[in-house]
Residue frames as qw, qx, qy, qz and C-alpha x, y, z in Angstrom:
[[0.292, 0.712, -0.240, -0.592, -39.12, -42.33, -12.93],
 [0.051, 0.320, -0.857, -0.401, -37.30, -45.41, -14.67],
 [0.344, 0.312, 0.845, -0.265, -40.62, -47.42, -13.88],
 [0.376, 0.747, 0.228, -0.498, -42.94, -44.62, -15.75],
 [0.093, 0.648, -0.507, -0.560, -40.40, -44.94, -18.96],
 [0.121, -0.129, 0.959, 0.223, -40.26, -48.66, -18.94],
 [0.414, 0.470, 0.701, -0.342, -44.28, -48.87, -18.65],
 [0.517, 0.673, 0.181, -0.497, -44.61, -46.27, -20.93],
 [0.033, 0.427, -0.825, -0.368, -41.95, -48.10, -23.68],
 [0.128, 0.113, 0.984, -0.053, -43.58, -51.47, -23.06],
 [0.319, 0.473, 0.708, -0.416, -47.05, -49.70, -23.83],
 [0.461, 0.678, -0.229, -0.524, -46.53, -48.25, -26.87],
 [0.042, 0.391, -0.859, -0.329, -44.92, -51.71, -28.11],
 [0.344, 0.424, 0.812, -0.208, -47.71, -53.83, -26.91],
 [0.444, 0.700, 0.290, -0.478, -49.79, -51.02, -29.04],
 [0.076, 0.646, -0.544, -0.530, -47.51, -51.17, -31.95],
 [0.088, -0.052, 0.989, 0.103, -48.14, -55.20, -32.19],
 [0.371, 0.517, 0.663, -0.395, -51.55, -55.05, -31.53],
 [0.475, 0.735, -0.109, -0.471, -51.50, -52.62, -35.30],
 [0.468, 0.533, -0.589, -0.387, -49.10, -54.01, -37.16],
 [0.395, -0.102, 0.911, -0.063, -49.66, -58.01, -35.97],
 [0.675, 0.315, 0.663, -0.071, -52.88, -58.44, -38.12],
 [0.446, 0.820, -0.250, -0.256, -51.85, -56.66, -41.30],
 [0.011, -0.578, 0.809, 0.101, -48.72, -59.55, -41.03],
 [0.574, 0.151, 0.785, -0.178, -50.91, -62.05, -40.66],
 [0.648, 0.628, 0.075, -0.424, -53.17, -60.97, -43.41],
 [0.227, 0.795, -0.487, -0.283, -49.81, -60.76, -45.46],
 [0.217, -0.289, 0.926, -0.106, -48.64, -64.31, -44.39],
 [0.572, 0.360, 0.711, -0.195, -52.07, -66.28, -44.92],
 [0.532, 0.705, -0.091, -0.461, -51.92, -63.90, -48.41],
 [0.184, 0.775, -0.537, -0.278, -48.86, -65.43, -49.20],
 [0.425, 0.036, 0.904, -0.031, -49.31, -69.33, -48.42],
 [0.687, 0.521, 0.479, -0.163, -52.41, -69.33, -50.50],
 [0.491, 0.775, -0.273, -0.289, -50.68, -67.58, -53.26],
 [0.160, 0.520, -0.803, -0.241, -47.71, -69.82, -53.15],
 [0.545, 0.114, 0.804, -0.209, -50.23, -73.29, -52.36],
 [0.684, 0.641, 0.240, -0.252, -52.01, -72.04, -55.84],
 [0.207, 0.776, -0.546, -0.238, -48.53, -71.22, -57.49],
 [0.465, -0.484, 0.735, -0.091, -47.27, -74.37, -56.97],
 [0.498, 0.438, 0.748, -0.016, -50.32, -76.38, -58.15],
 [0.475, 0.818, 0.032, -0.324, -50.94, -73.83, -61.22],
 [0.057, 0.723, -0.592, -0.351, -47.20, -73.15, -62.55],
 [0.352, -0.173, 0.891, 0.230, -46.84, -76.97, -63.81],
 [0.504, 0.676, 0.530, -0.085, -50.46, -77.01, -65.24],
 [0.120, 0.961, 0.000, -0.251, -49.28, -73.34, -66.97],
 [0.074, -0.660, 0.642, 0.383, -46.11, -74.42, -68.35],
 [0.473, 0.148, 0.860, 0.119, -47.71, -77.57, -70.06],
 [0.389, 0.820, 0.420, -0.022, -50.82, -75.60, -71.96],
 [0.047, -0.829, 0.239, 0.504, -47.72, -72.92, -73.05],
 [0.333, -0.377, 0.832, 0.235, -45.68, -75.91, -74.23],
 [0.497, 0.355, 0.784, -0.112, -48.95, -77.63, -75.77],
 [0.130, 0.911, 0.129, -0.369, -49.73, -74.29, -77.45],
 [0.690, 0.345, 0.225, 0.595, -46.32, -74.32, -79.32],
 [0.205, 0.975, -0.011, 0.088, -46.09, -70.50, -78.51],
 [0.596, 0.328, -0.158, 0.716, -42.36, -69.06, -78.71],
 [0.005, -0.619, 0.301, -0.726, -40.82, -67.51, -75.66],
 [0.806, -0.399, -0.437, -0.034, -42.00, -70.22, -73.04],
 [0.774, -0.109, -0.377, 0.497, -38.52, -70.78, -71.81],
 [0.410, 0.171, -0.163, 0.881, -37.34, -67.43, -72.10],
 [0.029, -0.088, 0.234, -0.968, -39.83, -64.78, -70.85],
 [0.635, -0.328, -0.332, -0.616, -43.70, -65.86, -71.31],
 [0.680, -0.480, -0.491, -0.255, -43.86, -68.21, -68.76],
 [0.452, -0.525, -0.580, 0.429, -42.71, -67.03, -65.62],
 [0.154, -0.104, -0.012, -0.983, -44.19, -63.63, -66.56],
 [0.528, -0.106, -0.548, -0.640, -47.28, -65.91, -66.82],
 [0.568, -0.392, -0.720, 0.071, -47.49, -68.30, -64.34],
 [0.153, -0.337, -0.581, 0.725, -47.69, -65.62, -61.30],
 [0.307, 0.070, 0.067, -0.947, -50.21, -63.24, -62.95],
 [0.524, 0.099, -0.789, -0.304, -52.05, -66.48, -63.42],
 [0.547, -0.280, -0.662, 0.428, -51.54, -67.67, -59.81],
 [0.064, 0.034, 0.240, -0.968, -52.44, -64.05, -58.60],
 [0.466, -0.135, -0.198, -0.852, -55.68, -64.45, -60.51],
 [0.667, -0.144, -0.634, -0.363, -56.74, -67.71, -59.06],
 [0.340, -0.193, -0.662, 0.640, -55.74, -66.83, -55.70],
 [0.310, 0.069, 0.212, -0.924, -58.14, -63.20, -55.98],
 [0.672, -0.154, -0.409, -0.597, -61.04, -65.78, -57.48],
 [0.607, -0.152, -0.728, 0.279, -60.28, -68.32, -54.29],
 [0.275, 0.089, -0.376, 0.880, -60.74, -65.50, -52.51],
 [0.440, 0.028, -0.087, -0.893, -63.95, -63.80, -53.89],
 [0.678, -0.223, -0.608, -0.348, -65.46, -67.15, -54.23],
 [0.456, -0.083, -0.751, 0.470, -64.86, -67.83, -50.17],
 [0.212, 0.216, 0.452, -0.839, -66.55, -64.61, -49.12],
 [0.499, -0.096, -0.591, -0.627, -69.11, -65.77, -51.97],
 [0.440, -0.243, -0.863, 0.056, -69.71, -69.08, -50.16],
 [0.219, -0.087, -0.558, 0.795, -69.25, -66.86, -46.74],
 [0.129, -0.071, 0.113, -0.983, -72.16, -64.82, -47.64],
 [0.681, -0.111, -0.541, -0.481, -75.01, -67.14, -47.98],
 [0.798, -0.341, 0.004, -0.497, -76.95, -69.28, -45.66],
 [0.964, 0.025, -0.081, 0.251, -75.43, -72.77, -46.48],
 [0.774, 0.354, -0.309, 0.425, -72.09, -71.24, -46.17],
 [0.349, -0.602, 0.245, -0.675, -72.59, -69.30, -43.04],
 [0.948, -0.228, -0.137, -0.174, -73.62, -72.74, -41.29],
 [0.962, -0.072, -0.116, 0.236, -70.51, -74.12, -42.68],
 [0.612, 0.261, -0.440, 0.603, -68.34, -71.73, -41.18],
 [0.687, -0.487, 0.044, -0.537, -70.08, -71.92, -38.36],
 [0.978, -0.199, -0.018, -0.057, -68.93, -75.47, -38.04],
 [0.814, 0.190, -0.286, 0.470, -65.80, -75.28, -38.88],
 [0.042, 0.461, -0.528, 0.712, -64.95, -72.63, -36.08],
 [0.757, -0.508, 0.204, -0.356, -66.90, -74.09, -33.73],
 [0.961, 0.154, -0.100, 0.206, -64.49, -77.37, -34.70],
 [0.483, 0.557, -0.349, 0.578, -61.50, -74.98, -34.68],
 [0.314, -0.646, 0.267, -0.643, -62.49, -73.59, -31.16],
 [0.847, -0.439, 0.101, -0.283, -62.08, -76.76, -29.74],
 [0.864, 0.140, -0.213, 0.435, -58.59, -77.37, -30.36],
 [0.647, -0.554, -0.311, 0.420, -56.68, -76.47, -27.03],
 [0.303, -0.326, 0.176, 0.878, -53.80, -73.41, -28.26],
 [0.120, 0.586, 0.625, 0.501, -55.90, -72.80, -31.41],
 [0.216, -0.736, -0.641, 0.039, -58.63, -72.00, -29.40],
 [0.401, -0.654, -0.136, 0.628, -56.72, -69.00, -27.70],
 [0.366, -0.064, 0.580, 0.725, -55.21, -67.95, -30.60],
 [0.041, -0.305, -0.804, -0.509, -58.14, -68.15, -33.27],
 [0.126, -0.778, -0.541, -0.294, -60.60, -66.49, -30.73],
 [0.165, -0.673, -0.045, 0.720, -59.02, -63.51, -29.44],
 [0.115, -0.156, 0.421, 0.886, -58.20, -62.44, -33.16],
 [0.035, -0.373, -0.778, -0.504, -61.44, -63.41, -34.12],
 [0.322, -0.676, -0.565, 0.347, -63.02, -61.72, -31.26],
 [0.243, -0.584, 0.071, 0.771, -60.95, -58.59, -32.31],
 [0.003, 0.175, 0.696, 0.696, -61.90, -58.69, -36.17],
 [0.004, -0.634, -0.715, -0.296, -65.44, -58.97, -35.05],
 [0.185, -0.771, -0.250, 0.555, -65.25, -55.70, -32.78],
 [0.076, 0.647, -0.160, -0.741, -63.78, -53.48, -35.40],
 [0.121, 0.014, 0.795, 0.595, -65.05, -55.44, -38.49],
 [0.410, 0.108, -0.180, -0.888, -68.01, -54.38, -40.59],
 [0.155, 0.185, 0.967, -0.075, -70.62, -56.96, -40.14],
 [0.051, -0.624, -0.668, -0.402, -73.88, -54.88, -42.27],
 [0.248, -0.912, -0.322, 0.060, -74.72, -52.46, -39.70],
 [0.337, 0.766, -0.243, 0.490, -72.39, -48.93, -39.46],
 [0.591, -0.248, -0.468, 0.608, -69.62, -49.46, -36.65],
 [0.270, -0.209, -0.326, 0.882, -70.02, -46.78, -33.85],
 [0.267, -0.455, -0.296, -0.796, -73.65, -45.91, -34.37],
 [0.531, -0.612, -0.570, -0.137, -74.33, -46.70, -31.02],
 [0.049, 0.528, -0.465, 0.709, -73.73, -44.27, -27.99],
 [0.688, -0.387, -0.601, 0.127, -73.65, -45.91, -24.27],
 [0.277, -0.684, 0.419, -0.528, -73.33, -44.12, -20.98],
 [0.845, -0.113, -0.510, 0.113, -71.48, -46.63, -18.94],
 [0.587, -0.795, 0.150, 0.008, -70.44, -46.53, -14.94],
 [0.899, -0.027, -0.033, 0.436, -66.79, -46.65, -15.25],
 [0.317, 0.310, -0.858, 0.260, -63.60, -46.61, -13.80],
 [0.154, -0.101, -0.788, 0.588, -65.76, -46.66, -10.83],
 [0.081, -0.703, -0.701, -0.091, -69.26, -46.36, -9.54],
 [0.083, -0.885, -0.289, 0.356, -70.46, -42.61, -9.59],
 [0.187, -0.493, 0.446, 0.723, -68.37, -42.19, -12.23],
 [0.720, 0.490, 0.484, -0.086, -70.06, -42.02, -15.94],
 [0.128, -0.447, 0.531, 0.708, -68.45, -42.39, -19.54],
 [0.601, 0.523, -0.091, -0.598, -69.30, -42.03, -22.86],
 [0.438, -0.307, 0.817, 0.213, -68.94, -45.08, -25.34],
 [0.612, 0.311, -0.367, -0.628, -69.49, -46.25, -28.61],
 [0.844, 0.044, 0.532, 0.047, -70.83, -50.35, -29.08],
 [0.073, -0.496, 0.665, 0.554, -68.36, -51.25, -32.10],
 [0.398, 0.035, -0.750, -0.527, -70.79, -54.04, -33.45],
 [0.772, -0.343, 0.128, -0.520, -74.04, -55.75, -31.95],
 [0.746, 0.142, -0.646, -0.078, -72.02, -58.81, -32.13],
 [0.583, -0.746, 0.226, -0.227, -72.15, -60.61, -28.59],
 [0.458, 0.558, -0.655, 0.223, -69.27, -61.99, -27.31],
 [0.752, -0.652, -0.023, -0.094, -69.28, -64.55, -24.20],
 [0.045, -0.522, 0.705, -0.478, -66.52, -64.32, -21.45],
 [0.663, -0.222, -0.692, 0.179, -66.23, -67.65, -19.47],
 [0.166, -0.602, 0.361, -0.693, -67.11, -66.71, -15.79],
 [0.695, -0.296, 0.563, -0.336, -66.69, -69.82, -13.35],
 [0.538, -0.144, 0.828, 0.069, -66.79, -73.09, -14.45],
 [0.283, 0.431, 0.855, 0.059, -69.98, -73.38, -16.44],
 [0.159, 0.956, 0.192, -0.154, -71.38, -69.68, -16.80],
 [0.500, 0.162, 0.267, 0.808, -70.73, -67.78, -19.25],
 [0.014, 0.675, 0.308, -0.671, -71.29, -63.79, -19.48],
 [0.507, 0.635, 0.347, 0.468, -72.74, -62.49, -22.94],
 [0.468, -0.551, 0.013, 0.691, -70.81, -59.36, -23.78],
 [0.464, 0.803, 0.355, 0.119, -70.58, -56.29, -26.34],
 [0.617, -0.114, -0.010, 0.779, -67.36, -54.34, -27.15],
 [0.005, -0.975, -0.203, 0.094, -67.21, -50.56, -26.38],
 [0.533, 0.150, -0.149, 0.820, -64.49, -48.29, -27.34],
 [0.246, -0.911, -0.314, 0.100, -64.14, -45.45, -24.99],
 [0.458, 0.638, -0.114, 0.608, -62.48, -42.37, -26.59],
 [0.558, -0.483, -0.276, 0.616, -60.19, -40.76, -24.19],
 [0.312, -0.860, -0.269, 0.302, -59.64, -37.17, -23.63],
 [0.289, 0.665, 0.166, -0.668, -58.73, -34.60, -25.78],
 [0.431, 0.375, -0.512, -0.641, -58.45, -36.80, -28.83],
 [0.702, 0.062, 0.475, -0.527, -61.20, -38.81, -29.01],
 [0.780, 0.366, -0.424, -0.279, -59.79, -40.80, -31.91],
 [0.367, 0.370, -0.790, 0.322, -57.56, -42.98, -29.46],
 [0.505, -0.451, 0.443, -0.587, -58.73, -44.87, -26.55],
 [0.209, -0.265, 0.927, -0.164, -59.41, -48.33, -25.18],
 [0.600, -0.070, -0.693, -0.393, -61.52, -51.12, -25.99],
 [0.364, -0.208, 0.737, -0.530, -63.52, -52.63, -22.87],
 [0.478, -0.188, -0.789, -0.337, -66.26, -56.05, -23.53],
 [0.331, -0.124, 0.362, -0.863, -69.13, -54.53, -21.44],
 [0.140, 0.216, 0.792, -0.553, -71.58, -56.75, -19.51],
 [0.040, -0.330, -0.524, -0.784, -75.05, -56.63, -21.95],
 [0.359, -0.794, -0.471, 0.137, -77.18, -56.14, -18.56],
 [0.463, -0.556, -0.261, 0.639, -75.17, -53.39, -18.31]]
């Protein structure tokens, strides 16, 4: 009985992390860039105030200013990245630079599981969950329904040298079909 409590405890925490880990991230990587641009802005922003001659620098304009300042040049660092992101030439290059990242050792782990998990439930042009699979599982003679989350393929190292190309399915469970598991299904299969 104490087994069935601890599992189920320890699975709903694992699921808790798994939601609220990338929303912290997000939050964290939101907040470096904002304070990497503060940093480098606020001096630039308290000179042109000062240059300017306006009244109230010291006392209330400029650090009302410099962060709605540093907000805006973090959301244009932002938009201008998926700019780059969307295009040819910048597709390449971040192309290269994760293929570069993926080859540093802890990274690597790191950097492609999340990325591996962004691309399954991220929007990539085509509508997630328009595909419907009929897939042998838990066990042969056994068939479930599944949706493919994105055509993106995904290889799984198998042996040394082979790799297996793969396609994430979520398979809704039973009698609410908004919850279930994620599985990276075999594309011969």
């Amino acid at each position: 009985m104490s087994s069935r409590v601890f599992a189920h405890i320890r699975g709903r925490f694992v699921r808790g992390v798994i939601l609220v880990l990338p929303l912290l991230v997000t939050v964290w990587l939101l907040g470096l860039l904002f304070n990497v641009i503060n940093s480098n802005v606020a001096p630039l922003v308290r000179r042109l105030l000062e240059w300017g001659k306006i009244p109230g620098t010291e006392s209330w304009l400029a650090p009302v200013a410099i962060p709605v300042v540093s907000l805006l040049l973090t959301a244009a660092v932002i938009y201008l990245l998926g700019l780059v992101a969307g295009n040819l030439a910048g597709r390449r290059l971040l192309t290269l630079v994760e293929s570069w990242i993926l080859h540093i050792p802890l990274v690597k782990g790191i950097y492609g599981s999340a990325r591996q998990l962004l691309n399954a439930f991220g929007a990539t042009g085509k509508r997630a969950f328009s595909k419907v699979v009929l897939l042998e599982y838990p066990r042969p003679g056994l068939w479930t329904l599944g949706f493919v989350t994105t055509e993106v393929v995904h290889r799984i190292e198998h042996g040394e040298k082979e790799t297996i190309p793969t396609v994430p399915v979520f398979l809704p469970t039973t009698p609410n079909p908004t919850s279930g598991w994620m599985i990276l299904v075999p594309t011969s299969d």
